[in-house]
C-alpha positions, 0 to 999 in steps of 0.5 A: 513495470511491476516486479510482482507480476509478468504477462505470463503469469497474469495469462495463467489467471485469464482465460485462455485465447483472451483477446489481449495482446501482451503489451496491452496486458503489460499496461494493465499490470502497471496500472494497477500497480501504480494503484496500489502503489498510490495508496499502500506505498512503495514497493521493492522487493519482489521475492519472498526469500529475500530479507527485507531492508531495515528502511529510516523515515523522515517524518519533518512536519509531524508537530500536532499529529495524532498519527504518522503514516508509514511508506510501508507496512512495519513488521517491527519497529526498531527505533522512533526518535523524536529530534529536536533541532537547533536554528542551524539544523543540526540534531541538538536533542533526540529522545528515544520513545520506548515501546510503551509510548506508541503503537501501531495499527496497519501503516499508522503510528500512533502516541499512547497516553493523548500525546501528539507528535513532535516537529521532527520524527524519525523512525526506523523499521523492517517493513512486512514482507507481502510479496505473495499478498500484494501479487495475490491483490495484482492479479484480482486488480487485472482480473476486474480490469479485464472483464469490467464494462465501463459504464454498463450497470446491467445487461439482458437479452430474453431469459438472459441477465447480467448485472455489472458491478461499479468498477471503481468501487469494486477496485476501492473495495480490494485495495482498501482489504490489502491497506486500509486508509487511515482512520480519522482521527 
């Protein structure tokens, strides 16, 4: 269930005397919540005003990776560590990466200088606070939802055409303007 979006609000975005009732609306909120979830990450907090949490990644099987992907969008990075282990898996050796050894671009973590990383990593960051961007990209997901037609492309009558756009490329093309996939590398 989406802390970003409720029926109500979403009506407001509708036209009025739609057709759904509220947990068919309900259904849609969470389905395209589940999209973007699965494809830009988790996310927990639902208000603008509310500080976000410093969060600490785990990235175990990094070795040879030229990029890392983040659970969220990072707003700054306060530390990336790259940890040795010893055969009993206590933290044996942690080297502290200065700002000029990585980079960043969108959800991405990227070594400078052709490094890759190294077999454990662990990153610590405050993501974006995107509340009214990740609602904004909700409401456009429930909005197509709504008025798409499956499997029509175009439709006429007389002097009346209407040509449908594909769905799926349609819902790709938002989610992918909020958080880009990963460059290949």
């Amino acid at each position: 269930m989406s802390d970003l979006l409720t029926v109500a609000q979403l009506r407001e975005h509708i036209p009025e005397g739609s057709a759904f009732e509220d947990d068919a609306l309900q259904r849609i909120i969470d389905a395209n919540d589940a999209a973007v979830t699965m494809a830009c990450g988790v996310y927990t907090r639902g208000y603008d005003y509310i500080q976000p949490d410093e969060i600490t990644e785990w990235n175990p099987y990094s070795k040879g990776l030229s990029s890392l992907r983040l659970a969220q969008y990072p707003g700054s990075i306060t530390e990336v560590a790259l940890v040795r282990t010893t055969s009993d898996l206590s933290d044996a050796d942690t080297y502290l990466l200065e700002d000029e050894e990585f980079w960043v671009k969108g959800r991405y973590l990227y070594r400078k200088d052709g490094y890759y990383w190294s077999d454990r990593v662990r990153i610590v960051y405050i993501p974006q606070d995107s509340a009214a961007a990740r609602t904004e990209l909700l409401i456009q997901l429930c909005k197509l939802s709504i008025n798409s037609q499956p499997g029509m492309t175009f439709e006429g009558a007389a002097t009346w055409q209407e040509t449908y756009r594909n769905y799926e490329a349609e819902k790709q093309s938002l989610i992918w303007a909020y958080c880009p996939p990963q460059p290949f590398a």
